[in-house]
C-alpha positions, 0 to 999 in steps of 0.5 A: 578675706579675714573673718573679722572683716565679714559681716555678722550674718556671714561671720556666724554662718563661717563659725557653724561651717567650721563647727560641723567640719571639726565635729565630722572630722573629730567623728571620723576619727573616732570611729576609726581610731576607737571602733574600726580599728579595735574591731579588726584588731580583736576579729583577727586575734580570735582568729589567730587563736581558734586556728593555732588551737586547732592546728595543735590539737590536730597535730597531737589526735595526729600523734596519737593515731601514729602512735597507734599505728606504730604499737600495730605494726610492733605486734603484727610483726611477732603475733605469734608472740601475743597469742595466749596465755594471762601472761601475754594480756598483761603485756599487751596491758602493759604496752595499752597503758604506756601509749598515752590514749590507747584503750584497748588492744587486740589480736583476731584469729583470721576467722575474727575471734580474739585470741589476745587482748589488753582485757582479759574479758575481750579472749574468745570473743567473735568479733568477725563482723565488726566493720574494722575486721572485715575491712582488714580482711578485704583489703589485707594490705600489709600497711592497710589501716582503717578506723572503725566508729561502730564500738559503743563504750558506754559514754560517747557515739563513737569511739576510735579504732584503727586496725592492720592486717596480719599477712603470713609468710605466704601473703595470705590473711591471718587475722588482725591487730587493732587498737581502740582510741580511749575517747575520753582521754581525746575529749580531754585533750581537747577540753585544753583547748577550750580557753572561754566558756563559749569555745566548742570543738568538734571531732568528725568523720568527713561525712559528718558522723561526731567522734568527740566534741567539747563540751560533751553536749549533743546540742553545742554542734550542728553535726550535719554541717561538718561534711560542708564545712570540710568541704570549704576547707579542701577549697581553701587550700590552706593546712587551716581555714578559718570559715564564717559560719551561719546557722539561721535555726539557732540563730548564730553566727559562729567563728570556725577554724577547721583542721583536716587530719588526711588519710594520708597522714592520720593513717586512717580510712577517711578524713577526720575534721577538727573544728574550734568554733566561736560565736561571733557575739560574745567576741563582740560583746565588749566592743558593742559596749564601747561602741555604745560609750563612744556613740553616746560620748559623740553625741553629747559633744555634739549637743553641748558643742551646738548649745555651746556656740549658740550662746556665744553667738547670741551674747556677741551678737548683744556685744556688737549691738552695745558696742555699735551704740557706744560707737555712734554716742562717741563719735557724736561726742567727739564731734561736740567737744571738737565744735565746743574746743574750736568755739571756746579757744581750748587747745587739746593735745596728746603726749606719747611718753614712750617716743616723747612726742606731743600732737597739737591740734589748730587751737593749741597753736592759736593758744600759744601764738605760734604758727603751725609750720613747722609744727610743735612735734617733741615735748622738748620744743613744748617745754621751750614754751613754758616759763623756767620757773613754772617748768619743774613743778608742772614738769613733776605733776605731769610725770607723777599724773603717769606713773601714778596712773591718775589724773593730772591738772595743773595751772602754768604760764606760758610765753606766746609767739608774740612774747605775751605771758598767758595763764593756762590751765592744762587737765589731762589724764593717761590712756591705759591699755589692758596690760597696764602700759601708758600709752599716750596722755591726752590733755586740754590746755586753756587760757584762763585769762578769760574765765567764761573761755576757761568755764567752757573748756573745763566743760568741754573737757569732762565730756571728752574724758567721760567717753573715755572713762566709759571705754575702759573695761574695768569697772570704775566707781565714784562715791561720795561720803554717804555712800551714793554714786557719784559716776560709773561707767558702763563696766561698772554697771554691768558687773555690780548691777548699779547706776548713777546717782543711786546708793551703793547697794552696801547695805545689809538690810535690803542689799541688791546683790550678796557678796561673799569671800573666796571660800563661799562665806558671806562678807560682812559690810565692814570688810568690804573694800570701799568702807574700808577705805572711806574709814581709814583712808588708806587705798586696799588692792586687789579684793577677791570677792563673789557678787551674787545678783538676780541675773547672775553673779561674777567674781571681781578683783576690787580696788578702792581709793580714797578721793586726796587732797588737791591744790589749786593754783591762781595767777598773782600780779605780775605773772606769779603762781601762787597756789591755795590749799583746800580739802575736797569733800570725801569720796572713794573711786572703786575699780572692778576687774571681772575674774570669773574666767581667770579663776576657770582656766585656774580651776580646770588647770587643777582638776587635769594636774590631778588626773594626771597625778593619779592615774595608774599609767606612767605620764612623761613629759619633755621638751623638744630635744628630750629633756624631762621637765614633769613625771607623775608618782606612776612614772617615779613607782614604775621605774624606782626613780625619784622625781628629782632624779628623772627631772632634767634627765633624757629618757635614755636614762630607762633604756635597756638597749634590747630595744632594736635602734630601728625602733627609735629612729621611726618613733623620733621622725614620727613625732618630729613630723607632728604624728603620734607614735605607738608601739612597745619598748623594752626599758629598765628600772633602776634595780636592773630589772626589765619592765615591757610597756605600751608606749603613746607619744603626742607632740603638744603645740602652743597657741602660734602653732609651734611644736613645744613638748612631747607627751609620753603615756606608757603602760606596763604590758610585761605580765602578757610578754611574760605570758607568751614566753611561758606559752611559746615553751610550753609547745616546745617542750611538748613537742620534745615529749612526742618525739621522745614518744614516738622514737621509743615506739620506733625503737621497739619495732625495729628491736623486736625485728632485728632480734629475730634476724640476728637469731638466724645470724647468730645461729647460721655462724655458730653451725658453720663454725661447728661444722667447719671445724668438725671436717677439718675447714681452713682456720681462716674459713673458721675466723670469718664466722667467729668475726660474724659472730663477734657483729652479731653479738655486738648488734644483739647488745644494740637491740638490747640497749633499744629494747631498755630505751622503749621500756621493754625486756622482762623485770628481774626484781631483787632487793639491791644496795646502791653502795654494792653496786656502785662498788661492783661498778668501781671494781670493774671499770678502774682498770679501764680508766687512764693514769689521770682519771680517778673514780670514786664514791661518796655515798650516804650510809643510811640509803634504803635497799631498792627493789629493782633489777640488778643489772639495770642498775649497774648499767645505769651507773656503767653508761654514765660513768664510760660518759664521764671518762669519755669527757675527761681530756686531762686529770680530774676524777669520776665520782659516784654519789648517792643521797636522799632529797626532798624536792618540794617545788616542781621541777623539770625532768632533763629527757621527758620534759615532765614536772615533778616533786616528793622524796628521791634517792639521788644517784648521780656521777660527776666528772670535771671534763668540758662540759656539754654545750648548752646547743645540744643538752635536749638531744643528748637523750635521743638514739644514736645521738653522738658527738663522738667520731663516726665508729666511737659510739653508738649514741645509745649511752644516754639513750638507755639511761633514759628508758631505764630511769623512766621504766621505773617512774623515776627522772633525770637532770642534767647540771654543766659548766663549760670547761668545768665538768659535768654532773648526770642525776638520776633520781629514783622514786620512794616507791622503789624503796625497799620495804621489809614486811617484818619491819612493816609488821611491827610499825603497825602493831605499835 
């Protein structure tokens, strides 16, 4: 059943209905759109972030254990070569400070005195009952490590040791190497991680003893909680957990994540526990405040919504009162003007001019003397019955009483079904819809050969127009010349307050209402619409004006026309028309049209135009299949394009074509299907550039329902894409950094113990050699130990490549010029070289001399110069150069990853060969990295290069075009500069 064929009772109990169902759907949607929704969304990006902090920082404290462990297993393995002497300290001072976090290292007798150390203060002392020597010595496996929480340095509780037993030759215990963690060098490294005022971190024994923990504050942890929370861990199973933890004493509920370093990786006595903690409420402090808004939002909705039906429902049920009123009064008049038409003889009609077809009722065919079957039903059959001479006049009255939208009267002469001629009077006026077409005119016809009849219709008549007057909803007037009400209808009084037979309240002394123009001001009396009429009798249209009254006021749209001359017509002798001319008394009609809620939806219209110009985001608007019909100056300033360019064109205009075709084809059919689609796009702005963006796209429906445009809002998001890139590069350079770290320990070990096996290699050939010789062997006995030799050797330069790679071997400093070397370096490989490869220098002749060891640098020039002739596979040249730079902005070493900047000597070797391939530039720094055949190389070239450059604070870069050539740079630091005390002297005495 319609709503509008309910009763009002029920009618009104539907509208509440429908109400409370869209105010609950419209608060579902809220709370989850706008709460649930952001809520889980910021609960798991915290999440994600406290368990990626902890993982990478558990991974470096891992590193930095394992570091430490292999430094151990270096010295255990030549203790001997530690023990006495200041000599030794500074070596082991010199391995403590390139091993990032180590503070101190030591070497105990068996009976646990210090017989070598980093600290010179630390030599002598008995540290036989510290808990990491005794457990060493209990349990003296050879790849035993134990860590120690006992040591006190002056700033935290504990401090990290870890230590190895030293096993003679006979496997019994000689004592122990141990390594002290710096605490302080831990607690800043895990000061990175804190990336809010609120973050804490906590490094732990397993059973709950802190080792460090950020901020260094005693109260930011409950510490006893640590060996529950690596409980929950080991039950998760998972390498990071994320636990949800309560502490009821202080209040707090806390988001942790907890990284557990095992003994089995951390090469230590017990578990170590990592925990990065949030409170809860500071996560959520933002969203409880926009939860807050959207409450208080709802809640107003849902106020004004109540108050807002209420009123409606209040003033229709007053309309449905008035209008039953009205409907009775019609019908009642109605009934008296058909009783008064059948009792006075008159003939009403109704003319459609669309279909031009006419309604007579019983009078009308009584009145023209003609039988009702078949019935009179076009207007040409009507005009059959008016006389020739007659027809063009009331003809013209007629259609111009149409198009003129006025009252039409006329008097004509008619000849009846018997052929008698009659005189009659026809009145009719057209009936108007809202929109302005004629609907149909309705009419009376009279004989006015019979005047009493005629004075009876005319009566008649006016009370049938008056009903209708009195349903039109414009506002209708009539005055007279002294400015009283002639008539009104009901619009009329509701919209200016007046009634009949009162004064217009015009009058400026007294006035009942005030009426002012479209910008606030008061109008004067003689711009009002109707004055200005009655005193020039010429009509004004369509007046805006505002009228203000006790109970309200409206904005009306006024017409006012003067009353024009008339004429009247009679009947001569035999049947003429003659007409008479007379002036009616002056008079003016006004019609009012309330506008009040044209002038609303005008108004609300302007005010959504402007926040949609101004907002900072970009607003696109397009038809179904695309097409731009509006952008906002945000859109225009975001992708460089004019408003006119962007107008008609498809938004493939902005596409990039990084953005997968996938992603379009969900968005089409999820907007095509009437849903709103969010997500990312990767566009382009004009100049090339690309732009990241947050995209919403609504569809817009019009009042039938049908899907007309698309509404697209998209933000700019490239600052936080950006972000990430730079994030996600910065753990992959790091993570070179600890490889290339980790493989310099790894490559001292193992070239402090290879060297003591090829002393006995070397030493066992030469005095077999020797003594073959001496009792007269077979030569060929003789060339099997010079072979061995020869290995030997070759081995003993491989550890010495390894040794330069780690940062070992003993400094032979001297004051040296490039140019010298670089010409020893010329000298020796020219010959060496093919036909087709030339090698030259172009050095720079103000360089300063480097103090430096002499032989590390003519290798540095020797690896990279056998590397260029490697590289070359036709003619071309291997040039030498050298030269001073400033780098001023930071840039990035090729093989430690690090930043750096200041004043260099630049010392390079360029080759024009085929390049090196962008896949494997950050591996050509590693050991026994090679792209040569297997038996071509020992991949130790670049290697050294390497730990050379860094052995004196000094960094590498690396600049390669395919199959054009390639340049290696070394850039040397100011404070290898050669400095001449005398000259010094001088400058300072000037």
């Amino acid at each position: 059943m319609p709503a509008s064929s309910l009763s009002p009772a029920r009618r009104f109990g539907f509208e509440w209905l429908l109400l409370s169902a869209a105010l609950l759907l419209l608060g579902s949607a809220m709370v989850w759109w706008s709460l649930w929704l952001p809520y889980q969304r910021l609960e798991q990006e915290e999440s994600d972030r406290l368990q990626a902090i902890a993982m990478t920082l558990g991974d470096a404290i891992g590193h930095r254990l394992g570091a430490a462990e292999h430094a151990l297993a270096a010295v255990a393995g030549d203790v001997g070569y530690w023990r006495g002497g200041a000599e030794r300290v500074s070596r082991l001072q010199a391995l403590a400070s390139v091993l990032d976090g180590i503070h101190t290292l030591l070497v105990l007798d068996a009976e646990g005195r210090v017989v070598a150390a980093s600290r010179a203060d630390l030599i002598g002392q008995d540290f036989g009952a510290r808990k990491f020597f005794i457990g060493a010595r209990e349990q003296p496996g050879a790849r035993w490590l134990e860590l120690d929480a006992e040591a006190d340095n002056g700033h935290a509780p504990y401090r990290l040791g870890v230590s190895r037993a030293i096993v003679d030759s006979r496997g019994g215990f000689a004592g122990v190497v141990a390594a002290v963690l710096d605490g302080d060098f831990i607690g800043s490294l895990m000061e990175s991680g804190r990336y809010a005022p609120d973050v804490r971190l906590l490094l732990a024994h397993a059973d709950g003893r802190p080792y460090v923990a950020a901020p260094h504050n005693a109260q930011a942890w409950d510490v006893t909680a640590a060996a529950s929370l690596f409980a929950l861990h080991r039950e998760s199973g998972q390498r990071v957990s994320l636990l949800n933890r309560a502490t009821p004493a202080r209040g707090e509920d806390l988001v942790v994540a907890v990284h557990a370093l095992h003994a089995d990786s951390s090469a230590a006595d017990a578990d170590l526990l990592l925990a990065v903690a949030r409170e809860r409420a500071l996560v959520h402090a933002q969203w409880r405040r926009e939860a807050a808004w959207y409450g208080g939002l709802f809640l107003a909705m849902l106020l004004s919504s109540v108050v807002a039906l209420q009123a409606v429902q209040q003033r229709r049920r007053r309309l449905d009162a008035l209008r039953a009123a009205r409907t009775a009064e019609l019908r009642a008049a109605t009934e008296r003007l058909r009783l008064a038409a059948d009792t006075a003889g008159l003939g009403i009609w109704e003319y459609e001019p669309a279909g031009r077809r006419v309604h007579w009722d019983a009078s009308m065919y009584a009145l023209y003397g003609v039988d009702a079957l078949p019935p009179v039903t076009t207007y040409d059959e009507w005009r059959g019955t008016v006389l020739p001479e007659d027809l063009p006049a009331v003809e013209a009255a007629l259609q111009a009483a149409i198009r003129e939208r006025k009252q039409f009267r006329g008097d004509f002469r008619i000849r009846r079904g018997d052929g008698q001629i009659r005189m009659i009077s026809a009145l009719a006026r057209p009936l108007l819809p809202a929109d302005g077409a004629t609907v149909r005119v309705v009419g009376i016809n009279q004989d006015v050969t019979e005047r009493w009849q005629a004075e009876a219709a005319a009566l008649a008549s006016e009370a049938y127009l008056k009903a209708i007057f009195d349903v039109v909803p414009i506002g209708i007037s009539v005055l007279d010349q002294t400015g009283r009400i002639v008539d009104c209808n009901a619009t009329a009084e509701r919209l200016l307050g007046v009634s009949r037979e009162q004064p217009f309240p015009d009058s400026s002394d007294s006035p009942v209402w005030t009426v002012r123009r479209s910008d606030g001001s008061v109008m004067p009396r003689e711009e009002y619409a109707w004055v200005r009429a009655l005193a020039s009798g010429v009509a004004v249209f369509d007046q805006d004006l505002l009228v203000e009254m006790p109970t309200g006021g409206h904005w009306l749209s006024v017409s006012a026309v003067p009353i024009a001359t008339s004429q009247r017509g009679r009947l001569a002798a035999g049947g003429e028309l003659a007409t008479e001319c007379g002036r009616e008394s002056g008079g003016v009609v006004i019609a009012c049209v309330d506008v009040g809620a044209a002038r609303r939806n005008e108004a609300e219209l302007r005010q959504l135009s402007r926040a949609v110009e101004q907002s900072a985001a970009a607003v696109l608007i397009t038809d179904i299949d695309g097409i731009i019909e509006y952008v906002n100056p945000a859109a225009c300033e975001a992708y460089g394009y004019s408003s006119a360019e962007l107008l008609g064109a498809n938004p493939r205009l902005l596409g990039s074509g990084l953005t997968p075709i996938s992603t379009y084809q969900a968005m089409w059919s999820t907007i095509l299907a009437g849903k709103a689609w969010r997500g990312e796009l990767a566009n382009r702005r004009r100049d090339g550039s690309l732009i990241h963006e947050a995209v919403s796209i609504s569809p817009v429906y019009d009042r039938a329902g049908q899907m007309t445009h698309f509404v697209s809002i998209q933000e700019d998001v490239s600052a936080r894409v950006e972000a990430e890139r730079l994030q996600d590069e910065l753990k992959t350079r790091l993570g070179r950094v600890a490889r290339m770290d980790v493989l310099g320990v790894m490559a001292g070990g193992v070239a402090h113990d290879f060297n003591n096996i090829l002393v006995a290699i070397l030493g066992f050939s030469g005095l077999g050699k020797t003594v073959l010789r001496a009792t007269g062997g077979a030569e060929r006995l003789v060339s099997y130990f010079e072979e061995i030799e020869a290995a030997g050797e070759r081995a003993r330069a491989l550890v010495q490549q390894l040794l330069v790679f780690s940062r070992g071997g003993a400094l032979k400093l001297a004051v040296v010029s490039v140019a010298a070397v670089a010409g020893e370096v010329l000298a020796l490989l020219a010959p060496s070289l093919p036909n087709s490869v030339t090698l030259g220098t172009d050095i720079d002749d103000d360089l300063p001399l480097l103090d430096v060891d002499r032989s590390h640098l003519h290798r540095l020039l020797v690896n990279l110069c056998l590397n260029a002739r490697d590289a070359m596979e036709g003619p071309g040249a291997v040039v030498i150069s050298a030269r001073l730079v400033c780098q001023q902005t930071a840039a990035v070493c090729a093989s430690c990853h690090g930043e750096f900047s200041g004043e260099f000597l630049r010392l390079s070797v360029s080759d024009q060969g085929r390049g090196i391939p962008e896949a494997i530039r950050d591996r050509i720094f590693e050991p026994f990295f090679t792209t040569r055949e297997v038996g071509a190389g020992s991949g130790m070239g670049l290697a050294v290069v390497h730990g050379l450059t860094h052995l004196y604070e000094g960094h590498l870069q690396v600049f390669s075009v395919p199959e054009q050539g390639s340049e290696m740079v070394i850039l040397l630091p100011r404070s290898m500069w050669h400095v001449d005390p005398a000259a010094a002297s001088g400058a300072g005495e000037h």
